[in-house]
N, C-alpha and C positions, 0 to 999 in steps of 0.2 A: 874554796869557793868564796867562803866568806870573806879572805884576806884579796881574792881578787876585784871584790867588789867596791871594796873600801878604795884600793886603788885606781878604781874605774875612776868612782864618784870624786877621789879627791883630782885625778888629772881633770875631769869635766869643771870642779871649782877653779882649779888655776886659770885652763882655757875661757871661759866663764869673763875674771877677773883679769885675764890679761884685754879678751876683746874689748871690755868695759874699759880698763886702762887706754886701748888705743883709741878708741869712740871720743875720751877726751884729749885728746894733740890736738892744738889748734888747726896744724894741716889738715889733721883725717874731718875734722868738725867744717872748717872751710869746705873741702871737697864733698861734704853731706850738703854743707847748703848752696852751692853752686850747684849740685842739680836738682834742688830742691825748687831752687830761683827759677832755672831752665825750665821745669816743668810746669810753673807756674805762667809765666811769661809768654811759653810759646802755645800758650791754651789760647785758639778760635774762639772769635768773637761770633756770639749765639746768631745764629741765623731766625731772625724773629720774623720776617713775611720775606717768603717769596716775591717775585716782582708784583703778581697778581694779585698777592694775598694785603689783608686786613687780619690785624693781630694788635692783641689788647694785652699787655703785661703788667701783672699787679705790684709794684713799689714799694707800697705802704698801705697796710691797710690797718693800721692800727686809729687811735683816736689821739687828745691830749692825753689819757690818763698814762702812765707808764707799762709800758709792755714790753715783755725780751723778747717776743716772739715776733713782735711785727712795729715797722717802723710809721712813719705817720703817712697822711694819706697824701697818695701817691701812681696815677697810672702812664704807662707810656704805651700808643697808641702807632702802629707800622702800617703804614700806609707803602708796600713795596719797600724801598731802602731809605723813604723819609721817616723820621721817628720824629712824634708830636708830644710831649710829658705836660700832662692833668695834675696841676698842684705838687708842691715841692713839699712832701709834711719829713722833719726830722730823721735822718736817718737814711732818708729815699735816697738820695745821690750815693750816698756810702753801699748801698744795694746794689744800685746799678754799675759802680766801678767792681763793687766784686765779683758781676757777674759776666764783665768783660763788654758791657753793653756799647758798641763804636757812638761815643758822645759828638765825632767830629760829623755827623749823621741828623742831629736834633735840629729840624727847620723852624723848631717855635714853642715855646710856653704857653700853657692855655691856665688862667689861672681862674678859680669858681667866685670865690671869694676870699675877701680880707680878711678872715679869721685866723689869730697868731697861728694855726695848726698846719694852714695849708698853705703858708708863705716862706717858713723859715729857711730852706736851702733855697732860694732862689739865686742870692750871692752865689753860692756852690755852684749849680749850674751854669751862670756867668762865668764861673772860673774854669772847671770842668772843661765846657765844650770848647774855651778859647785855648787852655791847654793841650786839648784832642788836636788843635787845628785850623777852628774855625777863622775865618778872614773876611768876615762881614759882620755887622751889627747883629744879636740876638730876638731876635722878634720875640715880644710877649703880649697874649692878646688878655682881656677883660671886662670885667665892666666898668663901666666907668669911676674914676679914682686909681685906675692901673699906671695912670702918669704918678701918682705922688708916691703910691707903692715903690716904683721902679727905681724912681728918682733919692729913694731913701738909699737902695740899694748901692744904686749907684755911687754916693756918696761915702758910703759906708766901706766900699773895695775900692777907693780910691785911691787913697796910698798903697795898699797892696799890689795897685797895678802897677804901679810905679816903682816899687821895689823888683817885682818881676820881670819888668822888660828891662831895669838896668841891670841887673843880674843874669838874664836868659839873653839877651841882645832883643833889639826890633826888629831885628829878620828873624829870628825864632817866633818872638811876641808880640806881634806889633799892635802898640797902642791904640790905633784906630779899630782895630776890630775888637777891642775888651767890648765895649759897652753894650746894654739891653736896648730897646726900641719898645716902647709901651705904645700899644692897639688897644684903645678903649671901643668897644664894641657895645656902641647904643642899643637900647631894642623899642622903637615909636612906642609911643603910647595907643591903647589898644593892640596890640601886638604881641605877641608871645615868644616869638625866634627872630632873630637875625642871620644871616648868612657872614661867619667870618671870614671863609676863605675857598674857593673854588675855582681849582687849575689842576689842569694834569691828574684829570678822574677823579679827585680827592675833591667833597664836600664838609665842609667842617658846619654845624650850625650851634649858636649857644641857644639856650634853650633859660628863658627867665622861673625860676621855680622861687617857692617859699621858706626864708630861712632869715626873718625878718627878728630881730630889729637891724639884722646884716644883710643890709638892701643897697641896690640890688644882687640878688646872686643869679650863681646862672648851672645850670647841667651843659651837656655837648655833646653832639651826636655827629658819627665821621661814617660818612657814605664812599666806598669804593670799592667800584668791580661787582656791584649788584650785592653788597654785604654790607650789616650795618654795626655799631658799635655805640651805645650810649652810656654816658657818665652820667651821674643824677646829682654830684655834689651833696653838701647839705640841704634836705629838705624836710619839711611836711608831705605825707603822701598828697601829690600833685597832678589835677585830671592836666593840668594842660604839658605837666611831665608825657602820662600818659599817650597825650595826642600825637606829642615829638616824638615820642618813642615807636609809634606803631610799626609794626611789623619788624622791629629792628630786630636781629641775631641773637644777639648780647644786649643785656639790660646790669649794670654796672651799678649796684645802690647799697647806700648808706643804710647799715641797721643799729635801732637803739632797743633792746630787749628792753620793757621799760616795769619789768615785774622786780629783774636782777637787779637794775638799776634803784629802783624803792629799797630794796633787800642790802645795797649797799648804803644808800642811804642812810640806811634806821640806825647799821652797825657804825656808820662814823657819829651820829646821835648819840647813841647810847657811850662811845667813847670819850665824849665830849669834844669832839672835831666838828663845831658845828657848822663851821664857815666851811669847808666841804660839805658838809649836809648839806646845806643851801643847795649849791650848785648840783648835788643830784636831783635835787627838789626841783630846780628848776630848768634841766636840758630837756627834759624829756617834751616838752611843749613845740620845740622846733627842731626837733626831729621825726623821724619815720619808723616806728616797730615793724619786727620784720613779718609781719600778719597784713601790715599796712603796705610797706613794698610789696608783699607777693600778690595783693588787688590788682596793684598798678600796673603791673609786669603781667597779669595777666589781660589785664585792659588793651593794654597796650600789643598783646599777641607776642610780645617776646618772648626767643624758644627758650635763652637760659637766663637767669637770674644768677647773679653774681653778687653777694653779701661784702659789702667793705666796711671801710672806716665803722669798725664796730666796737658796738659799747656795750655792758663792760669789758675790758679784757676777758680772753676769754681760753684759759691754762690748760683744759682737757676734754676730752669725751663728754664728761658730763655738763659741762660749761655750753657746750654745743649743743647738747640737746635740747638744753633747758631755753637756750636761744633761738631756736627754732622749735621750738611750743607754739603748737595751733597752726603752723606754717602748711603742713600737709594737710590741713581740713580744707585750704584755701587753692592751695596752688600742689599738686598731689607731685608731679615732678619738675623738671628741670629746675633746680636749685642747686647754689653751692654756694658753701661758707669761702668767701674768697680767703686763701692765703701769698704773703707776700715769696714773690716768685711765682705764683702761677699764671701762665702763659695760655691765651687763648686763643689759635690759628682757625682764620675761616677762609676757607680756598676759595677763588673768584669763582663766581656763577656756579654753586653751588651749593649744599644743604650740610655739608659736614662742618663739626665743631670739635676741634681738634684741641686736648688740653696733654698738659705737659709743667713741668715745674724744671725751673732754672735752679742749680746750688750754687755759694760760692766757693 
């Protein structure tokens, strides 16, 4: 028994050793990754709104600080089969090509403000959606100074463009359609919203909130099919957020725990990282704890609260809790700590809030 066993075990080592042997032949390794590619490739692009529907998908909801877990802030917004994308933060483009998201699809940029965090893939974008397909200028709306943003851009993938359409031809890429189109989107004085864009049931309105000395900035709020969906950007907790926001579905906002943020603080002090220290010292002034969004979100009668561009990173369970501390004394439900890939479906003319998470 014992001599047959040995014999078992050594034929399982050769068989073992030989399939390992054949795993490396460059054939058998090509034929692993041709249908590795195939299954890759022939993955459906995510159905993110029905015709009817309004649907919010999170990008990035990280901040500047470094995160593996979430990219910068970033949301894209379905309005039926148009898709509207809330600030380009780091990372976000690279999200949405993993997630197969049809880019030839994106009717417009909506950007909040000028802050390095929520501009830097906008090139991307540019690129992206002109590769997907597109054959019209890119519309990007903002507030005002979205001409010199754009125009930077521009600039910036200019030779790129020009390396890709003599490389891909003009009938593949044609140069006319590469470029952006900047919408600055004034808001009077006395005034609080503007109306960006309103055609074909879709309402988009920018909504003027506070996140000064980067003025002006704006939130956005997209009406369709009797369902709402609001971005708050960078803010101070904001009553005239609130007023744009009423009754809306989805309430989409910026959180800055601002206890963890002191706690990180003190530990770059005490390491002598002071010039970091500053800067924890000083964000928490213009922006919004999430004690402070859950006010507003209730002010405003929004059913969910949706936590983003959050600060500090935030690694675990416990990092989460400690971030929504005090949060249930205020606002007892509808809350969630956004993360990137979550998908938030609202079926026309109705009450359901349908979530879901995209992988790549």
């Amino acid at each position: 028994m014992r001599r047959f066993l040995l014999y078992a075990a050594a034929l399982v080592a050769v068989l073992v050793a030989a399939g390992y042997w054949a795993l490396l032949q460059p054939a058998v390794e090509m034929w692993v990754f041709r249908h590795a590619a195939a299954r890759i490739v022939e993955r459906p692009a995510p159905v993110l709104a029905q015709k009817d529907e309004l649907s919010v998908l999170l990008c990035g909801t990280g901040s500047p600080l470094p995160d593996r877990q979430r990219a910068g802030p970033c949301a894209l917004v379905a309005a039926g089969g148009r898709l509207f994308i809330v600030d380009a933060g780091i990372g976000s483009v690279r999200n949405l090509m993993q997630w197969h998201v049809p880019f030839e699809n994106v009717a417009g940029v909506l950007i909040t403000h000028f802050h390095s965090d929520h501009i830097p893939e906008l090139g991307e974008l540019r690129l992206q959606t002109w590769v997907a397909g597109r054959r019209t200028h890119l519309s990007v709306y903002g507030p005002p100074g979205i001409g010199q943003v754009v125009a930077g851009f521009e600039q910036a993938y200019a030779l790129d463009t020009q390396y890709r359409t003599e490389h891909h031809g003009a009938a593949f890429l044609p140069p006319a359609a590469a470029p952006m189109d900047a919408h600055a989107v004034p808001i009077p004085a006395g005034a609080t919203t503007a109306v960006v864009l309103d055609q074909n049931g879709l309402k988009i309105t920018a909504i003027r909130v506070h996140h000064a000395p980067a003025t002006p900035a704006y939130g956005y709020r997209f009406d369709y099919k009797g369902r709402s969906v609001v971005i708050s950007g960078d803010t101070t907790p904001d009553e005239d957020l609130a007023r744009a926001a009423k009754g809306a579905d989805v309430l989409v906002h910026e959180g800055l725990q601002p206890q963890m943020v002191a706690a990180l603080g003190a530990a770059l002090k005490t390491a002598g990282k002071d010039r970091a220290a500053k800067i924890m010292h000083d964000i928490p002034g213009y922006h919004s704890s999430p004690v402070g969004a859950a006010r507003i979100a209730n002010e405003a009668g929004a059913k969910l609260l949706v936590f983003t561009h959050l600060l500090p990173p935030l690694p675990d369970w416990i990092a989460r809790r400690l971030f929504l501390e005090g949060v249930a004394a205020v606002r007892p439900k509808g809350v969630e700590i956004g993360h990137d890939g979550l998908l938030i479906r609202l079926p026309a003319h109705s009450d359901a809030i349908e979530q879901t998470t995209l992988r790549g």
